[in-house]
N, C-alpha and C positions, 0 to 999 in steps of 0.2 A: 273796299279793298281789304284782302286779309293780311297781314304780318308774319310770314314766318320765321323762326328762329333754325339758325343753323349753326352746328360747335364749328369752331374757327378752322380744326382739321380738313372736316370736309373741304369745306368754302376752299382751303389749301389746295383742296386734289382738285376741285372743279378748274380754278384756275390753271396747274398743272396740264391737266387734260386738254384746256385750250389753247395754251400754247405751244403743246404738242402738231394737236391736230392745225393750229397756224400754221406752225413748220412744215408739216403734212403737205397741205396745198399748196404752200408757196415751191418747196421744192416739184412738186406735179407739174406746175403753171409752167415752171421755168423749164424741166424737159419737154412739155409742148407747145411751149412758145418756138422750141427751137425749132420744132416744127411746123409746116404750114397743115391747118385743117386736110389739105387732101394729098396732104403725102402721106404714101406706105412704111410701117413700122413692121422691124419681124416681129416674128414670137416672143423672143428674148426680149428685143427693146420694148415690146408690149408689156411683158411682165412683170420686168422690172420698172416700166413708170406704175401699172399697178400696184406693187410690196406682194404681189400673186406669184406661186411657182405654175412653172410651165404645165405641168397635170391638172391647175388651177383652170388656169386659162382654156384648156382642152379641151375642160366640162362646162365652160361657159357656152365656148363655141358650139360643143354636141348637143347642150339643153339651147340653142338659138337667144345665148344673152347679148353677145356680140357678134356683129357682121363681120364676116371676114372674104378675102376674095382668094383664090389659086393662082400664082402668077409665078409660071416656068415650074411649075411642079413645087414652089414656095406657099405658105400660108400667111400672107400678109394681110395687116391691121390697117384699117385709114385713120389718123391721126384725130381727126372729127370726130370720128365713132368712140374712140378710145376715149378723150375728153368725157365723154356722157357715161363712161363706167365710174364709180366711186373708189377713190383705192383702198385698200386693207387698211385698217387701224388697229393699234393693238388689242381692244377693246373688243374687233371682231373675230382678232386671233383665239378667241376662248371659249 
């Protein structure tokens, strides 16, 4: 097994980083806990449990990354599907 050394700062930001990204998910879990796997989410409530803007979401939908259904001329998310997207971190903001 190797050893490596890390300066203290790093090590700072790593933990930093995970505790971010803790909060990350916990806050995600908790707005789709609120929901059942097959209930419908709009665009907006999709978006935002993503950290994704609406133009975000748009290009997922047109490139086929997430399923979505037409319901009354609405573009609604199932809350299952949503679940299996990853949300935005800051880290991916860049």
């Amino acid at each position: 097994m190797r050893t490596v050394e890390i300066d203290e700062e790093v090590l700072e930001a790593i933990f930093e980083n995970i505790e971010y990204l803790h909060g990350l998910v916990n806050t995600v879990l908790q707005l789709l806990n609120a929901k059942k796997p097959d209930e419908w989410l709009t665009t907006k409530e999709t978006a935002q449990i993503l950290r994704i803007s609406i133009s975000t979401l748009l290009n997922l939908r047109v490139y086929g990354k997430i399923p979505f259904s037409q319901i009354d001329g609405r573009i609604m998310y199932l809350a299952g599907d949503v679940a299996k997207i990853p949300p935005k971190t800051e880290s991916s903001a860049t």
